[in-house]
N, CA and C of each residue as an Amber inpcrd file, in Angstrom:
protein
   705
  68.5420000  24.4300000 -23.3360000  68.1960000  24.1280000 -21.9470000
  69.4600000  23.7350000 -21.1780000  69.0940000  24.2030000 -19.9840000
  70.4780000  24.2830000 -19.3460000  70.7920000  22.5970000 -18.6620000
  71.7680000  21.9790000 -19.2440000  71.7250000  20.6610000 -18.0850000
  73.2830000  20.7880000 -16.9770000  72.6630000  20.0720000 -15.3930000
  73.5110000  19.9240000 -14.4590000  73.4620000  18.4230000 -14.2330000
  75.0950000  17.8850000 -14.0570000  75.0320000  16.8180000 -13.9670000
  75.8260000  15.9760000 -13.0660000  74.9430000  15.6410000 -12.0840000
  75.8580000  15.1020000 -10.6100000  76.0430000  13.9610000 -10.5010000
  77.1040000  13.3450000  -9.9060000  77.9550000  12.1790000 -10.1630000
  78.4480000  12.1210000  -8.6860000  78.3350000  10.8430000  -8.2940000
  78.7260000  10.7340000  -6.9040000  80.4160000   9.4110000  -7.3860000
  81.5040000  10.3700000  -6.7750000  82.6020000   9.4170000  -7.5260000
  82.6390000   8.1550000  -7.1030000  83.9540000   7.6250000  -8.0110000
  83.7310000   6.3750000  -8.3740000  83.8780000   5.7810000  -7.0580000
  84.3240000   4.1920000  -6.8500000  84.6780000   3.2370000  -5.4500000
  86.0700000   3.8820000  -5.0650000  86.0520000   4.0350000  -4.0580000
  87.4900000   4.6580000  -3.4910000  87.8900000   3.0660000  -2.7790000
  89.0380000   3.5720000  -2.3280000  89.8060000   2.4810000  -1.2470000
  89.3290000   2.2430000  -0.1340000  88.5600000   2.9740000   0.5050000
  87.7630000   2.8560000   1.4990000  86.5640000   2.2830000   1.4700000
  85.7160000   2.8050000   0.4140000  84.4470000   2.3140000   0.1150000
  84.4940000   0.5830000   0.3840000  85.2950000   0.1310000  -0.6140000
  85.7310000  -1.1530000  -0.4750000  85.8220000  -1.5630000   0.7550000
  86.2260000  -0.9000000   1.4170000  87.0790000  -1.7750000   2.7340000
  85.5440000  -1.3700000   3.9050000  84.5120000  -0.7240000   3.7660000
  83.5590000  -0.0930000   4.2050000  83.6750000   0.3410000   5.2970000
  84.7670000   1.8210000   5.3990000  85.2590000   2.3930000   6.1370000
  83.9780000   3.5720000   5.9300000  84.4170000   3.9190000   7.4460000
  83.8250000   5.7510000   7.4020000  85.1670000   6.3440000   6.7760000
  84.8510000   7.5360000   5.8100000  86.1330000   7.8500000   4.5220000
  86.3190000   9.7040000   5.2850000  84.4720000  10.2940000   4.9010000
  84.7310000  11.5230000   5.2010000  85.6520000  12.5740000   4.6410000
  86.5760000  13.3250000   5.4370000  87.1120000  13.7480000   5.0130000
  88.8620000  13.3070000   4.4870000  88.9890000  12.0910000   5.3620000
  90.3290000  11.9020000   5.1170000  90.4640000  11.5260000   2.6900000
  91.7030000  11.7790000   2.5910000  91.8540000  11.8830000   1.3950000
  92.1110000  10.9480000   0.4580000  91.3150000   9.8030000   0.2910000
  91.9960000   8.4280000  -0.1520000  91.1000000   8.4690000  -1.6310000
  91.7600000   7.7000000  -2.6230000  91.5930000   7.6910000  -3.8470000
  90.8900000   6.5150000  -3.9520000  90.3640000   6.7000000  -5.5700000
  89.7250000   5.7810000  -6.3290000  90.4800000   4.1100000  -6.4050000
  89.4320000   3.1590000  -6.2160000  90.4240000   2.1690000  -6.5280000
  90.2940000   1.9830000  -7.9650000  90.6050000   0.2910000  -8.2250000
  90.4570000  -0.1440000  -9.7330000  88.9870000   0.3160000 -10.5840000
  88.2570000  -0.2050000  -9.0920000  86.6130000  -0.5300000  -9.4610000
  86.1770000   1.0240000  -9.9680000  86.4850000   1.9280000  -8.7050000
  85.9290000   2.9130000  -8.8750000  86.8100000   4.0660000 -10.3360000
  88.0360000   3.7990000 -10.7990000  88.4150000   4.2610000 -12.1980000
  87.5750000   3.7130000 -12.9660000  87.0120000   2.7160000 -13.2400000
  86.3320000   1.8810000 -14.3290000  85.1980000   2.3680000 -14.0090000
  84.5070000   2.5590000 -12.9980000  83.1530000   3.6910000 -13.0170000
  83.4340000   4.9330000 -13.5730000  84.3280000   5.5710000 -12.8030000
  83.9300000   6.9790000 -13.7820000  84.6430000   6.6530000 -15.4800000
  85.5040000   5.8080000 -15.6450000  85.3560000   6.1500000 -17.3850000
  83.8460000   5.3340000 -18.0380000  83.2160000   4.5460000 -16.9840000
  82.2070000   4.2900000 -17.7510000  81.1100000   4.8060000 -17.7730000
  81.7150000   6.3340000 -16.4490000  80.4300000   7.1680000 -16.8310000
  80.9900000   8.0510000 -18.1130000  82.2540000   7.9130000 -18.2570000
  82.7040000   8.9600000 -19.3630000  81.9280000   8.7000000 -20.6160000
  81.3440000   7.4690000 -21.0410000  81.1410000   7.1240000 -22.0690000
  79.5470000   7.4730000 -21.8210000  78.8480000   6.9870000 -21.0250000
  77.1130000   7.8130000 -21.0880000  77.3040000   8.5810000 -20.8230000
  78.3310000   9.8230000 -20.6470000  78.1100000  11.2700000 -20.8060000
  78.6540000  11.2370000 -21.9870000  78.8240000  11.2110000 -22.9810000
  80.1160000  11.4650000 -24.1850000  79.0270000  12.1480000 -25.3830000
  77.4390000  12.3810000 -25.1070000  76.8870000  13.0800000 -26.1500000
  76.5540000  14.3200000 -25.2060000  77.0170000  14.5360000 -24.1530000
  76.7610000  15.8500000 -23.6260000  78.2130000  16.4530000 -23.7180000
  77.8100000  18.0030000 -24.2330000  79.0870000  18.8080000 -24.1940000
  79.2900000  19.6690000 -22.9890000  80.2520000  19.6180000 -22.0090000
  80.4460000  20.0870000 -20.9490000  81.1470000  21.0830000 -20.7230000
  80.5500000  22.2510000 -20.1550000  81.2640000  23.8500000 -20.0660000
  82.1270000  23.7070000 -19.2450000  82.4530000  23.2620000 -17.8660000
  82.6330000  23.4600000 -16.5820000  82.5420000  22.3340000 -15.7900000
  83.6420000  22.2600000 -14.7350000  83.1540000  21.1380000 -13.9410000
  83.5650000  21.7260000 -12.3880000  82.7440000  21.1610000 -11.4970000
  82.9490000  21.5200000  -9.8340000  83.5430000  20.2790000  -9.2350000
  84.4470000  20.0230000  -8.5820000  84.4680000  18.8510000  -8.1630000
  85.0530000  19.6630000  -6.3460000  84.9220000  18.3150000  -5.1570000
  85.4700000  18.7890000  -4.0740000  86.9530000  18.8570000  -3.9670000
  87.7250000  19.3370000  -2.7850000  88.7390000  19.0700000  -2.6840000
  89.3170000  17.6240000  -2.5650000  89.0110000  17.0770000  -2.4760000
  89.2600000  15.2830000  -2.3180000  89.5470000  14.4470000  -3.4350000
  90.7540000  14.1220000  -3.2830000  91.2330000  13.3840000  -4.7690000
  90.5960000  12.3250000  -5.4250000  89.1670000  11.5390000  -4.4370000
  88.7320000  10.7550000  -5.2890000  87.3100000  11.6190000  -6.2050000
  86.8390000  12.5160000  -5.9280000  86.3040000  13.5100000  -6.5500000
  86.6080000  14.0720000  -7.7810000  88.1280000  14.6490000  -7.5040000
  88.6480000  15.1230000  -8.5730000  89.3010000  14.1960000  -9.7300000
  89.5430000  13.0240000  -9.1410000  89.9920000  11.9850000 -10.1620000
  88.7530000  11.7030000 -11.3290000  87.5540000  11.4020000 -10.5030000
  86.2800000  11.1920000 -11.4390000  86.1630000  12.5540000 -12.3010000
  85.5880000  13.2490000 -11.8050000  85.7900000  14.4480000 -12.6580000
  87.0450000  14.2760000 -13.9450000  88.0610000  14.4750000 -13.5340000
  88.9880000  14.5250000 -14.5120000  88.4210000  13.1670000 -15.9300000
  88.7840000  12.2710000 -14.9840000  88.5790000  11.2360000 -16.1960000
  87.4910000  10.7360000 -16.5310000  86.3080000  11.7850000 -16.2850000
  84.7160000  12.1510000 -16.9440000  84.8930000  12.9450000 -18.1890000
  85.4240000  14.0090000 -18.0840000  86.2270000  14.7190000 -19.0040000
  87.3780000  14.0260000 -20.1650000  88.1330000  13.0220000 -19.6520000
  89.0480000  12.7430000 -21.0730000  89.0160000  11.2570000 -21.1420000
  88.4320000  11.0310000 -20.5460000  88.1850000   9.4880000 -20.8840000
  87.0620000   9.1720000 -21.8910000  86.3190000   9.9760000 -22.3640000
  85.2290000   9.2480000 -23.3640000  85.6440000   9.8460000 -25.2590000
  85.3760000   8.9410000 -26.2380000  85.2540000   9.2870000 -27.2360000
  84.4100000  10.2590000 -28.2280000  83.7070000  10.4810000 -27.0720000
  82.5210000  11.6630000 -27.5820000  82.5680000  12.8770000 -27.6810000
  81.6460000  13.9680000 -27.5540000  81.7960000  15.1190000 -27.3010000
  82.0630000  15.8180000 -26.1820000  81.8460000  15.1110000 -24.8390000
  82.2220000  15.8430000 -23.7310000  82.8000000  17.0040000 -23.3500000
  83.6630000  16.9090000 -23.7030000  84.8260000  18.1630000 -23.6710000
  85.3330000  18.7080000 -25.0710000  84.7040000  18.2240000 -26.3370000
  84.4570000  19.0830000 -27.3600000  86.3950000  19.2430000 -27.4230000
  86.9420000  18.4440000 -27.3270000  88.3520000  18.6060000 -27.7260000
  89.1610000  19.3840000 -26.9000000  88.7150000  19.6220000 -25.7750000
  89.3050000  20.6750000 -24.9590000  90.2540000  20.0510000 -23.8560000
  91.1710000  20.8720000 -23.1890000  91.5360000  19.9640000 -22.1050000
  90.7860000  20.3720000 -20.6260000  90.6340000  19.3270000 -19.1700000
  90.3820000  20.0340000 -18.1640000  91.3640000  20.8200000 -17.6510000
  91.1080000  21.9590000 -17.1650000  92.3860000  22.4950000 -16.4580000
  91.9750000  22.8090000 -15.1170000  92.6120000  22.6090000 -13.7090000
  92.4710000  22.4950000 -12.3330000  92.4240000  24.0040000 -12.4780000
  92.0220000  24.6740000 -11.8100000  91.3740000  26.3030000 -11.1450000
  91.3780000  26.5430000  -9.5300000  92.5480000  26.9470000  -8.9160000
  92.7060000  26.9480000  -7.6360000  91.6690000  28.4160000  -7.1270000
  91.6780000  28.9570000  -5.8300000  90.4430000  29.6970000  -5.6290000
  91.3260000  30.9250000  -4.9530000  91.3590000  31.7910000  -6.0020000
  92.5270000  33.5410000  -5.7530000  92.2540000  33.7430000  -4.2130000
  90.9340000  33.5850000  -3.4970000  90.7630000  34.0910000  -2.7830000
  91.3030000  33.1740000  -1.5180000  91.7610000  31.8390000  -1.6320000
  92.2380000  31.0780000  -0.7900000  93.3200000  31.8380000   0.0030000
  93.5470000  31.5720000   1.4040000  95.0150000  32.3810000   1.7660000
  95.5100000  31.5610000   1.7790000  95.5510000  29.8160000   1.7520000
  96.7180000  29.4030000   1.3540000  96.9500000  28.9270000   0.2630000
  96.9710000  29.8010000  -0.6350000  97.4340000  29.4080000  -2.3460000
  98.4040000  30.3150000  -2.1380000  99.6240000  30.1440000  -2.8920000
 100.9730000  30.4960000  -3.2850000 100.7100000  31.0560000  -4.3900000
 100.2940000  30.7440000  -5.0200000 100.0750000  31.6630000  -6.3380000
 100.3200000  33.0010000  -6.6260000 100.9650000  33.8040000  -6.5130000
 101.2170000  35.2730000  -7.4060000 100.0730000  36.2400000  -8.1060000
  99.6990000  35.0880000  -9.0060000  99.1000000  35.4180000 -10.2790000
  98.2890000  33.8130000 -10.4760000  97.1860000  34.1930000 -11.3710000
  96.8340000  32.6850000 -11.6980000  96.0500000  32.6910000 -13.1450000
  96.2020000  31.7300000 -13.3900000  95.9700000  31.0450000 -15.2690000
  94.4860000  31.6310000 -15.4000000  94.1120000  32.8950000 -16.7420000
  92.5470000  33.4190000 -16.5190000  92.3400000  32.0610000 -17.4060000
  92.8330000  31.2780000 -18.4750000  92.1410000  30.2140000 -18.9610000
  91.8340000  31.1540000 -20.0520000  91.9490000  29.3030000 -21.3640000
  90.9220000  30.3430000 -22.8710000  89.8320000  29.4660000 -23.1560000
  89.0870000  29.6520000 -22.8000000  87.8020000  29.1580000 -23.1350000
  87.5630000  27.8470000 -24.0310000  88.5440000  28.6140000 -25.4580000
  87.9790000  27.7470000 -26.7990000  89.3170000  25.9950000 -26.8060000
  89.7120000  26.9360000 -25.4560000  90.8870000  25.3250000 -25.3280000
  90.6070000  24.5620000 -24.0650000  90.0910000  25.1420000 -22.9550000
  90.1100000  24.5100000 -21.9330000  88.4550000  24.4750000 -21.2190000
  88.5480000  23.4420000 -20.1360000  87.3120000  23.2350000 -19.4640000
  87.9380000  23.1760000 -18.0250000  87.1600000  24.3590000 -17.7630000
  87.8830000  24.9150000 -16.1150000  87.1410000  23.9880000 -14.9320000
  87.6620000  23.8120000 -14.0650000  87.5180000  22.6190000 -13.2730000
  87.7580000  23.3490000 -12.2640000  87.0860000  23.5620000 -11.0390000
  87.0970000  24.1840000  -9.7950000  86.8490000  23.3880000  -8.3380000
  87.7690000  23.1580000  -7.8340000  87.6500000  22.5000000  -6.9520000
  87.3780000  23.0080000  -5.4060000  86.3710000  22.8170000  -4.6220000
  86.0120000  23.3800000  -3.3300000  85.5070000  22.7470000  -2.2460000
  86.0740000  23.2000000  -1.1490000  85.9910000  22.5010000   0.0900000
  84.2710000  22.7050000   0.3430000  83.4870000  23.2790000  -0.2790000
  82.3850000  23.3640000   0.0740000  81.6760000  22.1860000  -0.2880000
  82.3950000  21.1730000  -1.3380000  81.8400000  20.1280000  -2.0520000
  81.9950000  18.8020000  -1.2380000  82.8320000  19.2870000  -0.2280000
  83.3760000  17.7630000   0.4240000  82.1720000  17.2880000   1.1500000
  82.9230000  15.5970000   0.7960000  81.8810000  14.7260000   1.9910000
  81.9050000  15.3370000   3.2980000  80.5240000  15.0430000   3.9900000
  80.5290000  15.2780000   5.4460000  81.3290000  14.4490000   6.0830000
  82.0270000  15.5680000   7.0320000  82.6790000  15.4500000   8.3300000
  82.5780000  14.1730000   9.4460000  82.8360000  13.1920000   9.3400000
  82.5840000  11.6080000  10.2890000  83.3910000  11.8090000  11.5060000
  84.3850000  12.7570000  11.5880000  84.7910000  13.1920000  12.6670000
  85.5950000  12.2480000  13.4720000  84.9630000  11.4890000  14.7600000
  85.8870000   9.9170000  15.1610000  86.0370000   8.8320000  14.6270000
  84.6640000   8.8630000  13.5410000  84.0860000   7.9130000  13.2590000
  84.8260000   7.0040000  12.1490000  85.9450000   8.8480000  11.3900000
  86.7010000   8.4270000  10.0410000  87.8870000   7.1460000  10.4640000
  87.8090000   6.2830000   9.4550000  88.8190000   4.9400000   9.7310000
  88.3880000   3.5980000  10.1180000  87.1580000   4.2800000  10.8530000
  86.7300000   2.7800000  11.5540000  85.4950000   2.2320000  10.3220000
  86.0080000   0.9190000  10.3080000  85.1850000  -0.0820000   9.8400000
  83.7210000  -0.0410000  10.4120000  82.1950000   0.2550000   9.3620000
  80.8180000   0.5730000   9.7970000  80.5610000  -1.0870000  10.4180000
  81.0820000  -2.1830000  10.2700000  80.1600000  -3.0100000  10.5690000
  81.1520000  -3.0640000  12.1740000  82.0410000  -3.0090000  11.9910000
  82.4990000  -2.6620000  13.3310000  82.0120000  -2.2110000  14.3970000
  81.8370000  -0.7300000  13.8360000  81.1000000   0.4550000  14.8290000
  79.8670000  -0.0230000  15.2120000  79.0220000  -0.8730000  14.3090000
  77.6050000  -1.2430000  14.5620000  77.8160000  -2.0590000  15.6240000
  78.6800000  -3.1460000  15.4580000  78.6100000  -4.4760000  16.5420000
  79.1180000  -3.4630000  17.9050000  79.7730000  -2.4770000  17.9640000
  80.5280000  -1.6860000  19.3600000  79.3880000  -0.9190000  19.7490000
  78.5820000   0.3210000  18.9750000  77.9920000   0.7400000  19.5500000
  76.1740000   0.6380000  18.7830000  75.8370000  -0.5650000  18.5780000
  74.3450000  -0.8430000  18.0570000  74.3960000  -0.2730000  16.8560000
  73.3030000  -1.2230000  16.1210000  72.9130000  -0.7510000  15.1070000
  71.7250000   0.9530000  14.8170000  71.3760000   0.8070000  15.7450000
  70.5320000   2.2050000  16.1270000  71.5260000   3.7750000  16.0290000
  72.3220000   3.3860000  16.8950000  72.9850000   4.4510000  16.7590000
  74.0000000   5.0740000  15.5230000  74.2070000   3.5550000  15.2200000
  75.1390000   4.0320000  13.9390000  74.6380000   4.2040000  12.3540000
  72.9690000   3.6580000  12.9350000  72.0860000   4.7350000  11.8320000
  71.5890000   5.9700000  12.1150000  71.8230000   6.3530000  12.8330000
  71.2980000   7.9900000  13.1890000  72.6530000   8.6670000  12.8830000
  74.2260000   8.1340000  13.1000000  74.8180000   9.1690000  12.6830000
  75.1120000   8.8920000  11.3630000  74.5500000   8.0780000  10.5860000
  74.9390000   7.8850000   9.1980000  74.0100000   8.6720000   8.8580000
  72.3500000   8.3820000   9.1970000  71.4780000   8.1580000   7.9230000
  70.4150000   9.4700000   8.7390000  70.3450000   9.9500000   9.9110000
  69.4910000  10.8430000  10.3650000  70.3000000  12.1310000   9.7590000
  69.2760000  13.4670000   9.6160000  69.4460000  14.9770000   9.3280000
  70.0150000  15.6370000  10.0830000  69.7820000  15.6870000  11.1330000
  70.3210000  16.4350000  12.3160000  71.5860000  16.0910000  13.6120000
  71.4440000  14.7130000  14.0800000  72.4950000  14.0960000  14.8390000
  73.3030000  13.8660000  14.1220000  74.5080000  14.3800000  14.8380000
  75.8810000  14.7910000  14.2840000  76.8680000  13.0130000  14.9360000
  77.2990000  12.6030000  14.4610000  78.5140000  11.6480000  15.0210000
  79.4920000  12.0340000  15.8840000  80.4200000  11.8240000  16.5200000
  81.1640000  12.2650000  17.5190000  82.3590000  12.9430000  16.6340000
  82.3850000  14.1650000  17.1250000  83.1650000  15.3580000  16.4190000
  83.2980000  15.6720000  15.2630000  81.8210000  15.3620000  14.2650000
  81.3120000  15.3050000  13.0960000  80.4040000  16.0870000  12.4450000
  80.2030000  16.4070000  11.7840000  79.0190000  16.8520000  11.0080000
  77.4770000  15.9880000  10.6170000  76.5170000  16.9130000  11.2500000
  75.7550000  16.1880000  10.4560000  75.2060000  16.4630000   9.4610000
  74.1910000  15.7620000   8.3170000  74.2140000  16.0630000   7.3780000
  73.2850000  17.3510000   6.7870000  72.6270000  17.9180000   7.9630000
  72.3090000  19.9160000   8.3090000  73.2530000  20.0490000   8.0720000
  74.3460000  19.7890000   8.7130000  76.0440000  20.9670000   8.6890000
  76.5930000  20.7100000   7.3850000  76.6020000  19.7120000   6.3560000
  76.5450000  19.7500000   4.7400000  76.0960000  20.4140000   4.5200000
  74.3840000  20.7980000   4.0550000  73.6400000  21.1380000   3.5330000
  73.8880000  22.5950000   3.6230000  74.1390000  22.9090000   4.7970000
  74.7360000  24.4330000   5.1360000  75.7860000  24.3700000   4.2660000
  76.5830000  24.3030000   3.9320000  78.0620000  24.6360000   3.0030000
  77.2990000  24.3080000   1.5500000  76.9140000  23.3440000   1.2570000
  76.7410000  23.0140000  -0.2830000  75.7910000  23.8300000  -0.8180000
  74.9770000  23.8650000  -0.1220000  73.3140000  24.8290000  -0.8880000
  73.7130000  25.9460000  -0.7790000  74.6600000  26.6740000  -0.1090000
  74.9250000  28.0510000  -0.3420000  75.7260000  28.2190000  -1.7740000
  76.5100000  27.8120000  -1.5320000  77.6020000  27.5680000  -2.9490000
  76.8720000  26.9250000  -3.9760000  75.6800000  25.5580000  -3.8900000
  76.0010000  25.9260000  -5.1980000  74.7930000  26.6290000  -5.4960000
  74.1210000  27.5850000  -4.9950000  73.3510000  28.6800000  -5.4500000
  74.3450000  29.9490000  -5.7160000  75.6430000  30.3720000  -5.2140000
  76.1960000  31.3510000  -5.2140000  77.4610000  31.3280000  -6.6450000
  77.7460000  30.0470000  -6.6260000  78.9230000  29.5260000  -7.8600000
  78.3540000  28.7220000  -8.8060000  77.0860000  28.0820000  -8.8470000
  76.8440000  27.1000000  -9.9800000  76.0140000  27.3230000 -10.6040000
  74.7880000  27.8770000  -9.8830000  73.1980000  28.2600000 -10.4540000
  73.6090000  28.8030000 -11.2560000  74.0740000  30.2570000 -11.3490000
  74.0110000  31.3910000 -12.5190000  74.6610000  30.6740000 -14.3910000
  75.7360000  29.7670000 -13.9100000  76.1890000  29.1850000 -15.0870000
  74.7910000  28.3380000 -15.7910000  74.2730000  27.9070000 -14.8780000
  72.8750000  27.5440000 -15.4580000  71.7230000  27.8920000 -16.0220000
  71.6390000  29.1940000 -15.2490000  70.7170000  30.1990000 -16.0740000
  71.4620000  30.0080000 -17.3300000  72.4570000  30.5720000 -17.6040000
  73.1160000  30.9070000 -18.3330000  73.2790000  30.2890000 -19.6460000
  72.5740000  28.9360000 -19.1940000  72.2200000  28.1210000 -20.7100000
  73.5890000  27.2850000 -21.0580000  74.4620000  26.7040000 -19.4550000
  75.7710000  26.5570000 -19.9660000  75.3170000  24.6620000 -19.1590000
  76.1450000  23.5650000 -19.4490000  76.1790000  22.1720000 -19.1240000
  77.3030000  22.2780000 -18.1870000  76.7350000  21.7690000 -16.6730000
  78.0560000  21.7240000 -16.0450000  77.6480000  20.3690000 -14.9260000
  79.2900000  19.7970000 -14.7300000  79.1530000  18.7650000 -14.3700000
  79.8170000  19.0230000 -12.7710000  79.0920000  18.2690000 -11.8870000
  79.6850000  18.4990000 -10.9070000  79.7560000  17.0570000 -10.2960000
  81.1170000  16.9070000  -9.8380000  81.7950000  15.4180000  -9.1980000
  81.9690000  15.2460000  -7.6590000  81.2400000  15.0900000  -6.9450000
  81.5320000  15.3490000  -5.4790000  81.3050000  13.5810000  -4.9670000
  80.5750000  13.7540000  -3.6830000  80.0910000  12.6180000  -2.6870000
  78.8140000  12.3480000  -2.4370000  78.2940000  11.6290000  -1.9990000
  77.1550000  11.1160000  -1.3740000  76.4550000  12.3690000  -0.5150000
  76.8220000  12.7440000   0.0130000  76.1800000  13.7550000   1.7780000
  75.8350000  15.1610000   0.7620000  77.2200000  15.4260000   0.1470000
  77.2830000  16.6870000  -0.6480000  76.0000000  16.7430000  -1.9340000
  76.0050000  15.8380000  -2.4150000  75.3410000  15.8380000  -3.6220000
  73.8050000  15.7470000  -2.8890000  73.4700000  14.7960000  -1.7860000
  72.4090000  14.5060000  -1.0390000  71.7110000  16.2490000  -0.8110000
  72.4980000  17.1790000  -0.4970000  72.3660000  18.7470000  -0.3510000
  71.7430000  19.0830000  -1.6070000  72.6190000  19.4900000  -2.5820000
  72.3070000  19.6020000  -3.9000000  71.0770000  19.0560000  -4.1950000
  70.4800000  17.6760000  -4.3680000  69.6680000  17.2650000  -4.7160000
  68.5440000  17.5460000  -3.6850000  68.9350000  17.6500000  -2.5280000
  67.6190000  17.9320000  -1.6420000  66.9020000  19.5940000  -2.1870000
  67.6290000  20.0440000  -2.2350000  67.4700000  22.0690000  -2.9360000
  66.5840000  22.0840000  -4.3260000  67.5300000  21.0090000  -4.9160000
  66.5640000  20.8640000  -6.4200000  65.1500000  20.4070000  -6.5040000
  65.0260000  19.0660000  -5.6450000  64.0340000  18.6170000  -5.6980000
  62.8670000  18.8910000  -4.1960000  63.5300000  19.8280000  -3.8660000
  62.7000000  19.8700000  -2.6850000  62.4650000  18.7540000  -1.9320000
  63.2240000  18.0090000  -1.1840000  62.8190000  16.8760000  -0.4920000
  63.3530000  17.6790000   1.0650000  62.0680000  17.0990000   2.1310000
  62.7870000  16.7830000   3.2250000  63.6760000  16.2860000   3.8690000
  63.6090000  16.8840000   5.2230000  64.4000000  16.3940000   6.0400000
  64.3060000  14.4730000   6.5350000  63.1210000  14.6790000   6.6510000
  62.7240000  12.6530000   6.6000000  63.3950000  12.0730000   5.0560000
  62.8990000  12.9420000   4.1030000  63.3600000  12.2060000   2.5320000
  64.6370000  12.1580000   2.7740000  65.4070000  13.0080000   2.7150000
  67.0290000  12.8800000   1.7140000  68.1230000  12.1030000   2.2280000
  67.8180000  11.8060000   3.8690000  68.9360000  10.8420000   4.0660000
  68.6360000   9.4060000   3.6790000  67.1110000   9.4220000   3.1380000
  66.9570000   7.7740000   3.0710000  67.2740000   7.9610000   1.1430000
  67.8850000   8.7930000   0.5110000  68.2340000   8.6610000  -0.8070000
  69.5980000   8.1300000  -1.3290000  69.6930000   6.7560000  -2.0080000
  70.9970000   6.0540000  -2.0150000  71.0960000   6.5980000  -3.3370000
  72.9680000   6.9060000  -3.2890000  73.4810000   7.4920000  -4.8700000
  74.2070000   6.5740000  -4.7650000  74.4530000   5.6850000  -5.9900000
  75.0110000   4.5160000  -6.6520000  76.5610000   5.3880000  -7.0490000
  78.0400000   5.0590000  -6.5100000  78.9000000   5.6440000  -7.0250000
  79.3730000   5.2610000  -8.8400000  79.8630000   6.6050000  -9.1970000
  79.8340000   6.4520000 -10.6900000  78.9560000   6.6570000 -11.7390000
  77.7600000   6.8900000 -11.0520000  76.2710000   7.0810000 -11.9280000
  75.8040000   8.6920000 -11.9830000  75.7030000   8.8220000 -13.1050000
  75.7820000   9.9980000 -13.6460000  73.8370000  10.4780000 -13.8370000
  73.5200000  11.8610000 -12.8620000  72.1970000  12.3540000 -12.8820000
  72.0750000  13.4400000 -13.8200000  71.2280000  13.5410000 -14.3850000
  71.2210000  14.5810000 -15.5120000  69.8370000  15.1170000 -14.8540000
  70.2110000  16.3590000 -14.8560000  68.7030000  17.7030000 -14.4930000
  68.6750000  18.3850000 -15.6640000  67.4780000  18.6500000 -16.0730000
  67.3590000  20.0950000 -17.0330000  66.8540000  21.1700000 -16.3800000
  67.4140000  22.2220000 -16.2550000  67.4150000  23.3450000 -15.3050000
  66.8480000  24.7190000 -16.0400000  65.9450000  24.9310000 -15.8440000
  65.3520000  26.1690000 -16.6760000  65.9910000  27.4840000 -15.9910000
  65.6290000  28.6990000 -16.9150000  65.8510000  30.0900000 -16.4470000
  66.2970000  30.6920000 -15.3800000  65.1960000  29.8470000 -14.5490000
  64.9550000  30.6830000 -12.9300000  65.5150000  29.9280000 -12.3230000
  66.2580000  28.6600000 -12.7660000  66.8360000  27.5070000 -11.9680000
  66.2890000  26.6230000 -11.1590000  65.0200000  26.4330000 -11.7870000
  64.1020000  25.1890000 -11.3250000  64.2510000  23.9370000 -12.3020000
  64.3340000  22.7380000 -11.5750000  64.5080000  20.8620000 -12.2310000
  63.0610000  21.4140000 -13.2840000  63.8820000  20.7340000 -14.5060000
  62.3000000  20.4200000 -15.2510000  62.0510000  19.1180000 -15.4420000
  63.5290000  18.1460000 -15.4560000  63.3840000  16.5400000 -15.3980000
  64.4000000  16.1600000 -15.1650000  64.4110000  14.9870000 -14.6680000
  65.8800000  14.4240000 -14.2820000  65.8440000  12.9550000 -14.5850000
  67.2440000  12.5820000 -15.1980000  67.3200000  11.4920000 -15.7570000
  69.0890000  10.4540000 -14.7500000  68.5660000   9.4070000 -14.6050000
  69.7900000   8.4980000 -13.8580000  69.9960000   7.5820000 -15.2290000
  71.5660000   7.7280000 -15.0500000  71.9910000   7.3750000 -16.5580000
  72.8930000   5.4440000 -15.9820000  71.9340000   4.8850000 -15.2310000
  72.4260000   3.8000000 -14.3510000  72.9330000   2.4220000 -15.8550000
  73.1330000   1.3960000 -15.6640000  73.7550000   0.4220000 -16.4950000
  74.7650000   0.7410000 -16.8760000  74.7240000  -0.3610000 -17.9530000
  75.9890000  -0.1070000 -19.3410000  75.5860000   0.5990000 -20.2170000
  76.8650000   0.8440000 -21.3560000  76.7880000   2.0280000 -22.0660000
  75.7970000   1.2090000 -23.2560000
């Protein structure tokens, strides 16, 4: 049975500071390294084909050290190796690494995975924004489907990028009877999980993902959830 397993990364530098993050590129802090290796360890009896993570280094950091941080089977002795996208026009690349299977765990990173777009909003402190412009408003551009934030995305304009991709790049590995882990954000994964589980537009923005906590789906044939498990606590 095929399992997919989504992980919203660890505490970034921002999180902490409870900034709008978005797209700007800021990393994991202390807290949030010590989440993802302690998701490394409740994943460490799953063996992992593949991993998706976004372009955003606190994404790809979890990912990575989901992969070599645990004592288990995870990565079955393999290393991750980063996988840039041939078709990018701005990759430099020549030529690029096809990868050997029985050594490596290909890791693909895509802008389709990124957090939604906060637009003005990125930098500024939320309790800030609340006391400047009400608490009303600065739940509709957080937490509503459709209202977008000022020069932002809303979380429709996610759902548009993620549910295409990962029906077009991830599903088939699933049919396929293969374990793949994918490391993104909150908004992104909110997509993902809305597709799987069929939730509305009222449901999915009121769904909180705990960073560092690792969801396990079992994904049959046709690529329908058969159960899903939150792998929350200690190991």
């Amino acid at each position: 049975m095929a399992q997919l397993i989504l992980i919203r990364h660890g505490q970034s530098t921002w999180n902490s500071a409870n900034k709008f993050t978005g797209w700007v590129d800021v990393p994991l802090n202390h807290q949030g390294l010590a989440e993802a290796a302690l998701a490394a360890q409740k994943l460490k009896h799953y063996s992992i084909d593949l991993c998706f993570t976004s372009l955003l280094i606190r994404s790809i950091q979890t990912g990575l050290v989901c992969l070599v941080e645990s004592d288990g089977v995870i990565n079955q002795g393999k290393s991750p190796v980063l996988h840039h996208d041939a078709d990018d026009p701005n990759w430099h690349g020549w030529d690029h690494h096809a990868g050997d299977p029985a050594e490596e765990i290909p890791v693909f990173p895509s802008q389709a995975l990124d957090e939604r777009f906060y637009g003005d909003l990125q930098g500024l402190n939320k309790a800030e924004t609340a006391a400047q412009y009400g608490d009303e408003q600065v739940r509709l551009w957080r937490r509503s489907f459709a209202v977008k934030p000022p020069g932002g995305e809303s979380l429709a304009d996610t759902v548009a990028r993620a549910v295409p991709f990962f029906k077009s790049r991830i599903l088939s590995h699933l049919q396929d009877g293969e374990t793949v882990l994918v490391a993104a954000h909150g908004n992104s994964l909110r997509a993902i999980i809305m597709h799987l589980e069929n939730l509305s537009e009222a449901e999915i923005p009121l769904l909180e993902l705990a960073t560092g906590v690792p969801i396990i789906y079992e994904i049959d044939a046709a690529g329908q959830m058969l159960s899903k498990q939150i792998l929350a606590g200690e190991v």
